[in-house]
C-alpha positions, 0 to 999 in steps of 0.5 A, a space after each residue: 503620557 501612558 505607554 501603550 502595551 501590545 504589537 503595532 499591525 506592521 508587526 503582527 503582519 511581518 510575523 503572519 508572512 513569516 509563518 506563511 514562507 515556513 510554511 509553504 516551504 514545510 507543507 510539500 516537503 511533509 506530502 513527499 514524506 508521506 508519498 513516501 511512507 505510503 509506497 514503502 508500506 505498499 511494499 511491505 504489504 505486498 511482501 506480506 501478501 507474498 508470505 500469506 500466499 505461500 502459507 496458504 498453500 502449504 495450509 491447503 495444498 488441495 485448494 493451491 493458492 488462494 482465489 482472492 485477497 479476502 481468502 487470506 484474510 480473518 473472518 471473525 474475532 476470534 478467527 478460526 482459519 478456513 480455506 474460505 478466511 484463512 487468517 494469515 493476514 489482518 483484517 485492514 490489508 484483506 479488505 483492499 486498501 491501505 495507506 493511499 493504496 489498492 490491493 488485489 490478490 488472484 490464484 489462477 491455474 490448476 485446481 489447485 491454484 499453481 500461480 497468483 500475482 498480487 497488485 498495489 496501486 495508489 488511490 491517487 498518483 500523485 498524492 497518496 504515491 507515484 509508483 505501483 507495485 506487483 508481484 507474482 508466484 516467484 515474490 519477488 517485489 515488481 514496480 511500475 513507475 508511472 504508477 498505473 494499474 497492472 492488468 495480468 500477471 504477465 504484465 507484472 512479469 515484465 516489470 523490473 524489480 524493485 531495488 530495495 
């Protein structure tokens, strides 16, 4: 009699199942680690906006801060800084959105701009982060934690800052 080579359908099933629990323990682990990635690179976007801004200022002191996301942003390859594209952040963060998130940037006041707060709220709470974050003219890095929009800057004053 010939002995068969190969695995029975008992085993190559016992070692699919296998595969699944690993699996379903992995899958919800790796989505927090992202959840997670995406907050701290929100965070440090919005610490970027926070320098971009002060720059910006101390570039055009006539114009203040600058109106809007997209000022501080490139305008072509190679730039060439203007008040309207000031090349002090790249091109991804001055578009809107960046790794799960939604960015927004306002100067008010003046002329010249005295003041602006900046804003990152995920695309999705929930899956891309949990918590949204702001900050206004003082830098300092603000969190609201059920991760929903912030209208105003004087609704991003009223947040606790960020413990980081």
């Amino acid at each position: 009699m010939r002995k068969q080579k190969g695995f029975s359908l008992i085993e190559l099933l016992i070692v699919v199942a296998i595969i699944l629990i690993i699996a379903a323990i992995a899958i919800p682990n790796l989505l927090r680690a992202r959840m997670a990635a995406n907050e701290a690179s929100a965070v440090a976007s919005i610490r970027t906006i926070n320098t971009g801004m002060v720059t910006y200022n101390a570039t055009y002191p006539t114009v203040g801060f600058a109106a809007t996301l997209a000022a501080l942003g490139p305008n072509a390859n190679p730039c060439v800084a203007t008040s309207s594209n000031a090349c002090v952040i790249d091109s991804v963060l001055s578009a809107g959105t960046k790794s799960g998130y939604t960015f927004a940037a306002t100067g008010a006041g003046g002329p010249p701009a005295s003041t602006y707060y900046a804003t990152a709220v995920p695309v999705t709470v929930g899956q891309t982060g949990n918590r949204s974050f702001c900050s206004y003219s003082d830098a300092v890095v603000r969190v609201q934690p059920t991760g929903a929009a912030i209208a105003s800057s004087a609704a991003c004053q009223a947040l606790l800052p960020l413990n980081q």
